[in-house]
C-alpha positions, 0 to 999 in steps of 0.5 A, spaced: 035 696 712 039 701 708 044 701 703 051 706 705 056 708 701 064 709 703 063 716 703 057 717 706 060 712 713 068 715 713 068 718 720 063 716 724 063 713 730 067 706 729 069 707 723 075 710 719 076 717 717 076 716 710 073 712 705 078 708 703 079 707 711 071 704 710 073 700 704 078 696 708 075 695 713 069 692 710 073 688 706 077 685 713 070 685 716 066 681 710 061 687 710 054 685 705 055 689 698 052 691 693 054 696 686 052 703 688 046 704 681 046 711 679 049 714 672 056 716 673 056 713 680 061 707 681 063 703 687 060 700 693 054 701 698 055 698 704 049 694 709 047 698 715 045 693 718 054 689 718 056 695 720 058 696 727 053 697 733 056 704 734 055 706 728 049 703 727 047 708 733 049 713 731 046 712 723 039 712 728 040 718 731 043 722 725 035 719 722 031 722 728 035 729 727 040 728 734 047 726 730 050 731 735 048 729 743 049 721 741 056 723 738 057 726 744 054 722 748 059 716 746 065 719 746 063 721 754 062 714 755 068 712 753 071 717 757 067 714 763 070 709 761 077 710 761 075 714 768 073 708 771 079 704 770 082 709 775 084 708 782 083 713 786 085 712 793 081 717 798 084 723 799 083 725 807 084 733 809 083 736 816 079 742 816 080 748 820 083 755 821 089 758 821 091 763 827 089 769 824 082 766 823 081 764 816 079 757 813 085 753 812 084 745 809 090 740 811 092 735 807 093 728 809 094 723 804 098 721 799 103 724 796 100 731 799 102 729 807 101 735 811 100 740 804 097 747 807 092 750 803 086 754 804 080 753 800 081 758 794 088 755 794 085 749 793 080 751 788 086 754 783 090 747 784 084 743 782 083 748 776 091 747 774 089 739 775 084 739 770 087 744 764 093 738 764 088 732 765 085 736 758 091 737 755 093 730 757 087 727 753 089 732 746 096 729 746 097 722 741 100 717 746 102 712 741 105 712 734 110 716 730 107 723 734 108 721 741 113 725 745 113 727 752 111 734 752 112 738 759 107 743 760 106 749 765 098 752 767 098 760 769 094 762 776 088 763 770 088 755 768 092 756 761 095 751 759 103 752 756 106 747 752 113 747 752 117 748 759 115 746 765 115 751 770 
């Protein structure tokens, strides 16, 4: 059991940004307290133990010296997370060769119905798909900051906000 002050939890995982941010919440949440002791040191610590299980995991990991992969490892959770609410439909191609004897694949399903591509085509489409899905995930999607924002990818996956070309 160990006793955490504001500043020392603003950022971690599960929590506000800002100590301030931490103070609110352990006022809505009901958090254990008690006054930080000390000379010159004024407010509160926080119990570890009511805090939320995020950041419970992430303070054990940040004492076993791995504060980085398990931060990392949450967020990719999350990400799997958001990933598996997906959909996807299966994707059916056709492969084959074209006249001149080179790989061709055929795209058969929604929305590609009958796209011709050959395999480095394909490979440089699904880069670009990948470089916007990034770019996706950077953007704010609510709030006073959120706006459509068009965006194009060059034939070496670079991403350009701005006009879509």
């Amino acid at each position: 059991m160990s006793w955490l002050s504001a500043p020392a939890l603003a950022g971690l995982p599960g929590l506000p940004k800002t100590s301030h941010g931490v103070i609110l919440r352990s006022k809505s949440a009901g958090w254990a307290k008690r006054p930080r002791s000390g000379p010159g040191r004024s407010g509160f610590e926080y119990l570890s133990t009511d805090l939320p299980p995020e950041t419970q995991q992430a303070l054990a990991a940040q004492a076993a010296g791995a504060i980085k992969p398990a931060v990392d490892a949450l967020a990719a959770g999350q990400r799997a997370k958001e990933v598996a609410q997906v959909t996807l439909h299966p994707l059916k191609a056709t492969l084959t060769r074209c006249r001149h004897g080179q790989a061709l694949v055929v795209l058969e399903s929604e929305p590609f119905n009958g796209l011709e591509m050959r395999p480095g085509q394909l490979r440089a489409l699904a880069q670009q798909l990948t470089a916007i899905a990034d770019m996706a995930d950077s953007l704010p999607t609510h709030g006073k900051h959120w706006r459509a924002t068009p965006v194009s990818v060059d034939a070496n996956g670079l991403v350009q906000k701005g006009n879509a070309a």
